[in-house]
C-alpha positions in Angstrom: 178.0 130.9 -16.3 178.9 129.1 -13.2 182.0 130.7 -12.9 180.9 134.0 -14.0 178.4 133.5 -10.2 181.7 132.3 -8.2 183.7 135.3 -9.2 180.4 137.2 -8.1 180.4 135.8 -4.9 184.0 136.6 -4.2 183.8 139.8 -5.1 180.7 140.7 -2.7 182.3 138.8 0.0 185.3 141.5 0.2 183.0 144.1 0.2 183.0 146.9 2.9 180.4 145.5 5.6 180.6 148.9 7.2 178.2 149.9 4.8 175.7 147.3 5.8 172.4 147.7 6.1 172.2 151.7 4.4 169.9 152.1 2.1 169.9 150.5 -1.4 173.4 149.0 -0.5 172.3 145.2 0.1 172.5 144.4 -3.8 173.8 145.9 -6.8 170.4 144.6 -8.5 168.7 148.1 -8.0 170.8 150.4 -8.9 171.2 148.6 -12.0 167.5 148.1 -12.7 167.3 152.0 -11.9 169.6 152.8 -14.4 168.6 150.7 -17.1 165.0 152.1 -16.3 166.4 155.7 -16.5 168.1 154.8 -20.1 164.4 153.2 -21.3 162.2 156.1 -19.8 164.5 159.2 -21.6 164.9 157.2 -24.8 162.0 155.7 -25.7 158.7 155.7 -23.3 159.7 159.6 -22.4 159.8 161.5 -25.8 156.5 158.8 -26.9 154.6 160.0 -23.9 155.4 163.4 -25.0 154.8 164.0 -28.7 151.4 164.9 -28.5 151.5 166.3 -25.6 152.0 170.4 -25.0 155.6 170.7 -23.4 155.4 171.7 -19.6 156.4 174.7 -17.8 159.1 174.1 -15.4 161.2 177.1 -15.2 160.5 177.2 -11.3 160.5 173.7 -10.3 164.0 173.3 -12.3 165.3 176.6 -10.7 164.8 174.8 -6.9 166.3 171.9 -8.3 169.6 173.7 -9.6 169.6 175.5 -6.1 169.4 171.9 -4.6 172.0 170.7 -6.7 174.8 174.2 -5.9 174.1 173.7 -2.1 174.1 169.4 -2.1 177.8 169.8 -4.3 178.9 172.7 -1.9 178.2 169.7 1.2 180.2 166.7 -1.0 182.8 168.5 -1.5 183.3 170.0 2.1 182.7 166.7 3.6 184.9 165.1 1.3 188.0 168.1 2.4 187.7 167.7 5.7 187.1 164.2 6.4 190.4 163.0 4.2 191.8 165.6 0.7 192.4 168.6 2.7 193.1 166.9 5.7 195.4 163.9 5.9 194.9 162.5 2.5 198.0 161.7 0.3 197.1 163.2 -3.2 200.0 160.5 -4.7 198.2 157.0 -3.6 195.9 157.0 -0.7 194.2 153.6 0.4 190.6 153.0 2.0 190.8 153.5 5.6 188.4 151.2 7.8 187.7 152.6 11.3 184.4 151.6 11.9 184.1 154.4 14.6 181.0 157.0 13.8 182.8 159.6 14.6 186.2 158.8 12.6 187.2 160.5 9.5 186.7 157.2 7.6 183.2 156.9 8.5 182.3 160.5 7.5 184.3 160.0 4.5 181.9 156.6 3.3 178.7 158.6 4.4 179.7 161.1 1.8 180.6 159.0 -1.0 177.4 157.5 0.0 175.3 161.0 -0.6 177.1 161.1 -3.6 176.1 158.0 -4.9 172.6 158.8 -4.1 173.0 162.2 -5.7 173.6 160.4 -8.8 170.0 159.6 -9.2 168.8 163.3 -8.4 170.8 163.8 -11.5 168.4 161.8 -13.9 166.2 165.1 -13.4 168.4 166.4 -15.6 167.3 164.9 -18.5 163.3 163.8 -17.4 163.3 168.2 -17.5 164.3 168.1 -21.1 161.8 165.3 -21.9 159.1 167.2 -20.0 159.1 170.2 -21.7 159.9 168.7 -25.4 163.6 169.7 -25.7 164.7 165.9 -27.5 167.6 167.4 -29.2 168.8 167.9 -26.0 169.0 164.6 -24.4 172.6 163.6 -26.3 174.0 160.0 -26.0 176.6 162.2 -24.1 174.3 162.7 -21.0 171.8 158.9 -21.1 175.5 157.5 -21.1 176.9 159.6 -18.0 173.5 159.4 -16.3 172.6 155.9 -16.8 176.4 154.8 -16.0 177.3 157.1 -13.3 175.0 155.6 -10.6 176.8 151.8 -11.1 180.4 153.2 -10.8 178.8 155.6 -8.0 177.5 152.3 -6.0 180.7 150.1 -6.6 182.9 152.6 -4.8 180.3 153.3 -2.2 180.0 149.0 -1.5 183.6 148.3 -1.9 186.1 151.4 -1.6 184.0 153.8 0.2 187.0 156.6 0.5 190.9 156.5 -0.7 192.2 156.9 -3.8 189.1 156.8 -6.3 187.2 159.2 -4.1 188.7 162.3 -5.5 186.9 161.7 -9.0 183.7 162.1 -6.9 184.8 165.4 -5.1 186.6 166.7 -8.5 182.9 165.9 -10.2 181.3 168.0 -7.3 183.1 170.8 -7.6 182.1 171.1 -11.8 178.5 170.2 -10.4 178.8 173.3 -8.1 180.2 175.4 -10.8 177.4 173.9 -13.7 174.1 173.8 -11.6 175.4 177.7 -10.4 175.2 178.7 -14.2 172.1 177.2 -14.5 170.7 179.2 -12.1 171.9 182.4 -13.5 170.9 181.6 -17.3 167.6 181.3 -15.7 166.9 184.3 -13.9 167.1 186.2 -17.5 168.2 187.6 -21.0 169.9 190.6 -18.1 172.6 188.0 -16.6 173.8 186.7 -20.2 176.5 189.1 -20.3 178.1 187.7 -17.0 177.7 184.3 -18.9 180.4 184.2 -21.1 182.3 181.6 -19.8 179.6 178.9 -20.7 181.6 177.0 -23.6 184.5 176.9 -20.7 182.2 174.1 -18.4 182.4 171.7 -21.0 186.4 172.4 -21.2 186.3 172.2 -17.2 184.6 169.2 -17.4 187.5 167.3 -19.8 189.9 168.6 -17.6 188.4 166.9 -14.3 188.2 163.6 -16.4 192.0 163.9 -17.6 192.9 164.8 -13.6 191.0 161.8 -12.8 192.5 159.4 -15.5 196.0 160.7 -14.6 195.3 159.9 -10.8 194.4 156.6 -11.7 197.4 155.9 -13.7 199.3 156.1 -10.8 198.3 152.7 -9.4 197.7 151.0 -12.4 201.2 151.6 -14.1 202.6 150.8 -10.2 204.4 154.3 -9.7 202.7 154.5 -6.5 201.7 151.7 -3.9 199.5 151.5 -1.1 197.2 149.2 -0.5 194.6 150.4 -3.1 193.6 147.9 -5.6 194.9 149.1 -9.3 191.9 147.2 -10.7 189.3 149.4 -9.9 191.5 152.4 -10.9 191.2 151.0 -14.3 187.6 151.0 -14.7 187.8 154.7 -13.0 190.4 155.7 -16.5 188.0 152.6 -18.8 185.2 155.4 -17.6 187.4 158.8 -18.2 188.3 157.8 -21.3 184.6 157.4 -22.5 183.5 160.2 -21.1 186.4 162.2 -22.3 185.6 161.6 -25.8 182.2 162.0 -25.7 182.7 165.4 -24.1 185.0 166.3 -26.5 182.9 165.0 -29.4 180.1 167.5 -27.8 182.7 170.7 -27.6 183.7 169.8 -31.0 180.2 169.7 -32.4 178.7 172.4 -30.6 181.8 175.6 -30.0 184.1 174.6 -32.8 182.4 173.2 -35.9 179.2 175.9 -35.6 180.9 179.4 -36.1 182.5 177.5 -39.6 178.6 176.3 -40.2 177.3 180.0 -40.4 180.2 181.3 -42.2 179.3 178.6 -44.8 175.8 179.8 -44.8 
């Protein structure tokens, strides 16, 4: 136990003090409790609190929130573009850079992985929606997994490597959020804009894709084909984290686009 608190206290003490002092970045304690509160409230207290109740009607409240969600991806990924991938970035191995200056490219670039970070709780909505109005079978292990581990991996690269290498995952991710919450929206408006939705089953393939880009990037460092200053470890909780989520997005594609059409000809 004793060592397991030294290694601790290493590992905060190489973290990026430039990120001092924003909010919720003093301690990795309330992220964590977040999370683990997210995980409890959409598995256990949510659908409890709900099973006599009549589900709610949240058609507008969840339409604002998918707008919120197109126009707060459109910002990430801009910010991210301009402040390092489309702009000086090396898309081979790129390390953390550390200017402290507000106006540098580095700063911008840790206050957006920082709005991402934060954006990552915004996303429990997802799922407190599906609890609110009653739809159980839709909270999958698939999303209290990505939700509840998302914010954790979100604040380690936020207090430690707040741009370089690892921050592509979280601009990739933005993009598919741009694309997903924009489908959303449309599905919503009515049964008159399904026929410009046939390319829903392809989000889910979009989505395995980023993860494999992501995974791949990572590779680079962590089988040495690239070198520069960025520390391989963490790109090898980034792929730990793309694998998972690979097959559990698969799993989902699987069960819901392959295995039902065989399901009804069965029937």
């Amino acid at each position: 136990m004793g060592s397991l608190i030294q290694s601790y206290n290493e590992l905060w003490e190489i973290r990026d003090k430039r990120v001092e002092g924003w909010p919720m970045m003093a301690s990795p304690w309330p992220t964590v409790a977040l999370a683990a509160t997210y995980v409890y409230l959409v598995t256990i207290w949510g659908p409890r609190y709900m099973k006599d109740r009549k589900p709610y009607e949240l058609k507008m409240p969840i339409q604002i929130y998918n707008i919120i969600q197109v126009v707060l991806s459109a910002y990430i990924v801009y910010e991210a573009c301009v402040s390092g991938w489309t702009n000086h970035y090396s898309w081979v191995c790129q390390p953390v850079e550390t200017s402290s200056e507000p106006d540098s490219n580095a700063m911008r670039m840790a206050r957006i992985v920082w709005i991402y970070y934060l954006s990552k709780f915004v996303e429990f909505l997802d799922t407190f929606f599906f609890i609110a109005r009653k739809k159980f079978s839709h909270v999958s292990v698939l999303q209290v997994v990505h939700h509840g581990i998302m914010p954790i991996f979100a604040y380690c690269l936020c207090r430690w490597l707040p741009g370089g290498h690892e921050s592509f995952g979280g601009m990739l991710n933005s993009v598919v959020h741009f694309i997903m919450y924009g489908y959303y929206f449309m599905a919503a408006l009515g049964p008159q804009f399904q026929k410009y939705l046939w390319w829903k089953k392809y989000l889910t393939t979009f989505q395995m894709i980023q993860f494999l880009a992501v995974f791949t990037k990572s590779m680079i460092l962590i089988l040495g084909v690239a070198e520069c200053g960025y520390p391989w470890q963490f790109s090898a909780v980034t792929a730990s984290i793309m694998v998972v989520f690979f097959i559990l997005f698969a799993n989902f594609y699987v069960q819901n686009y392959l295995n039902k059409p065989k399901s009804r000809k069965s029937a």
